[in-house]
C-alpha positions as CSV (number, residue, x, y, z in Angstrom):
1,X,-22.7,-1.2,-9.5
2,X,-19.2,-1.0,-9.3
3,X,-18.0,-4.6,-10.4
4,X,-17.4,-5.8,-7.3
5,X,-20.6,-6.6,-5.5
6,X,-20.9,-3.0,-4.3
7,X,-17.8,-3.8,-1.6
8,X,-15.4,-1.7,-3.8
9,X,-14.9,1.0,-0.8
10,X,-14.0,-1.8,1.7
11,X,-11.4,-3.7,-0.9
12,X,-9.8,0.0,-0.9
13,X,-9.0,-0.1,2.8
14,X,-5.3,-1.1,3.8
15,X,-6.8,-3.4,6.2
16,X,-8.3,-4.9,3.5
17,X,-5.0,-5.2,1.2
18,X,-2.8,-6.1,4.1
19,X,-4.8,-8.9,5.7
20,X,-7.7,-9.8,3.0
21,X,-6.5,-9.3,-0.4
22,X,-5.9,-12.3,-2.3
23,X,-6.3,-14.3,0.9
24,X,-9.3,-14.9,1.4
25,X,-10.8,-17.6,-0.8
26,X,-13.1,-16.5,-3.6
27,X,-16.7,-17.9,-3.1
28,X,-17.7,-17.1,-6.8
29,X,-18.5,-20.8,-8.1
30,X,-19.1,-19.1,-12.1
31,X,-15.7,-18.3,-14.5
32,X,-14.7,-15.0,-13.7
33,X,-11.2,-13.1,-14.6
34,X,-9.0,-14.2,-11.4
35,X,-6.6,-10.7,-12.1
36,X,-9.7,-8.6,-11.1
37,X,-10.6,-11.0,-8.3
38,X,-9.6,-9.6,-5.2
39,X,-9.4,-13.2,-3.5
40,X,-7.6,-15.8,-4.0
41,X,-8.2,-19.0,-6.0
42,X,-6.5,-22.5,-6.0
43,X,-3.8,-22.7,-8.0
44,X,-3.2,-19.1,-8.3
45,X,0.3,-17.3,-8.8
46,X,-0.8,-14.1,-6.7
47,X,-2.3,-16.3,-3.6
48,X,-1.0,-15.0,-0.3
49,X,-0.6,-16.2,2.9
50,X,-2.1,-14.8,6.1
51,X,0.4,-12.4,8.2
52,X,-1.8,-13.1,11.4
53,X,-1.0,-17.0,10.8
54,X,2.0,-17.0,9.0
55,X,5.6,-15.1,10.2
56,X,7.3,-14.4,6.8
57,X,9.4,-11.6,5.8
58,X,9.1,-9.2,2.8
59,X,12.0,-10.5,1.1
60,X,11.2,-12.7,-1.7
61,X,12.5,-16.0,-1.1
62,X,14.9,-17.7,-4.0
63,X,13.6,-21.1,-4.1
64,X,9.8,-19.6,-4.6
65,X,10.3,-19.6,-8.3
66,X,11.9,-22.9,-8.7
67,X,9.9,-25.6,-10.8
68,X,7.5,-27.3,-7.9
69,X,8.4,-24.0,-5.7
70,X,9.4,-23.6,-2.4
71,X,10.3,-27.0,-0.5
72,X,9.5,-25.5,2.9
73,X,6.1,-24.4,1.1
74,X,3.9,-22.1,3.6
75,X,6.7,-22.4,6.7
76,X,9.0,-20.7,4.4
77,X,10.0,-17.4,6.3
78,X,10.5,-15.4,2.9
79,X,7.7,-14.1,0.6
80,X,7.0,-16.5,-2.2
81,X,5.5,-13.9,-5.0
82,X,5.4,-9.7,-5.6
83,X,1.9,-9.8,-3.6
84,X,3.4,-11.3,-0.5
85,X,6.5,-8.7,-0.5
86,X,4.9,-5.4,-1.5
87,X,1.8,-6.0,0.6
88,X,4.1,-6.8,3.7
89,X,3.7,-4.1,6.5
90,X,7.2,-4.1,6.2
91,X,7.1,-2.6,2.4
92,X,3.6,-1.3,2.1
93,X,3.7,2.1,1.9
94,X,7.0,2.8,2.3
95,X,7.7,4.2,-1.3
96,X,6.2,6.2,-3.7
97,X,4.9,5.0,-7.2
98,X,8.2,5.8,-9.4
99,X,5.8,6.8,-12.3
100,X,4.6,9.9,-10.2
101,X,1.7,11.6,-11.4
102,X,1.7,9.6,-14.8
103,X,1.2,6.8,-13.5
104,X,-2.2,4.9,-14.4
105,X,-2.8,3.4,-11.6
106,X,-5.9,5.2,-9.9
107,X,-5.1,4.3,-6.9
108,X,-1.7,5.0,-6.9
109,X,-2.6,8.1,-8.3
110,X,-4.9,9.0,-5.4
111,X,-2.0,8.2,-2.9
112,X,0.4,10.0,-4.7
113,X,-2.1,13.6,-4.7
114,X,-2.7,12.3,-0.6
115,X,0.9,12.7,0.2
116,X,1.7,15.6,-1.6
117,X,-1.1,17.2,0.3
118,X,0.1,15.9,3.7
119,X,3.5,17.3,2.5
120,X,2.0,20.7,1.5
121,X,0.1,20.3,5.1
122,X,3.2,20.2,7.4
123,X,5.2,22.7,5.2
124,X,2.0,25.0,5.9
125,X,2.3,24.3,9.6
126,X,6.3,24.1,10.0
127,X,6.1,27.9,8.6
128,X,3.5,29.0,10.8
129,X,5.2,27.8,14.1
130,X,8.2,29.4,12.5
131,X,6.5,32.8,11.9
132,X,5.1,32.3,16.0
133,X,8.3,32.2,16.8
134,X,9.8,34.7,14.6
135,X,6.7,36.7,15.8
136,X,7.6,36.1,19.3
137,X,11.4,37.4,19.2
138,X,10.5,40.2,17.9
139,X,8.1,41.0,20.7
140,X,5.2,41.3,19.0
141,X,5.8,43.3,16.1
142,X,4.6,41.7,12.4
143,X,7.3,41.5,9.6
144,X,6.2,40.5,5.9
145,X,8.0,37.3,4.8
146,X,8.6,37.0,1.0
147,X,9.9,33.6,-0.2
148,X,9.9,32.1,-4.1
């Protein structure tokens, strides 16, 4: 099992985290560590409200860490916590880990090795098309390329 029920591939998905994680209401009814929860429980710090029900923004609002919070509570238009800001469409995604490939985060980690592959993908096709093209004003001839 992989500690999660056997659901661990669908709690991976970014639908999942975008619209799911920490959400949803846990249905465990026994003491379990909330951290390694994926959903949310009452009275948590990383509880998030739902982008399809709630308009908010990714930046973090400054009366969400005032003692008693937020007066305009879940009609506030800012995100009240790190969850609600980094898990925003408007942030997720948008940046690399700034560890790089230390950083232990397996996920992360995974994302980071993704894009460098897409990256190493599109260099490999940019130079193709460039060698069609190079290939092509020269009428048809074949030059050897060298690069470092």
């Amino acid at each position: 099992m992989d500690g999660q029920g056997g659901f661990a591939e669908l709690y991976d998905t970014d639908e999942f985290r975008l619209y799911c994680f920490k959400i949803l209401p846990c249905s465990k009814r026994v003491p379990h560590n909330w951290q390694q929860c994926v959903f949310a429980h009452w009275g948590e710090k990383a509880r998030r409200r739902d982008l399809r029900t709630h308009t908010y923004s990714s930046q973090l609002c400054p009366d969400a860490k005032r003692e008693g919070g937020c007066p305009k509570g879940d009609a506030c238009l800012m995100s009240h916590n790190i969850f609600e800001a980094w898990l925003h469409p408007e942030l997720y995604r948008t940046q690399l880990c700034t560890s790089g490939a230390s950083c232990n985060r397996t996920q992360q980690r995974e994302q980071l090795q993704q894009q460098q592959l897409l990256l190493a993908q599109q260099e490999q096709m940019l130079l193709q098309q460039q060698m069609q093209i190079m290939n092509l004003g020269l009428g048809g001839q074949q030059i050897l390329l060298f690069s470092n």
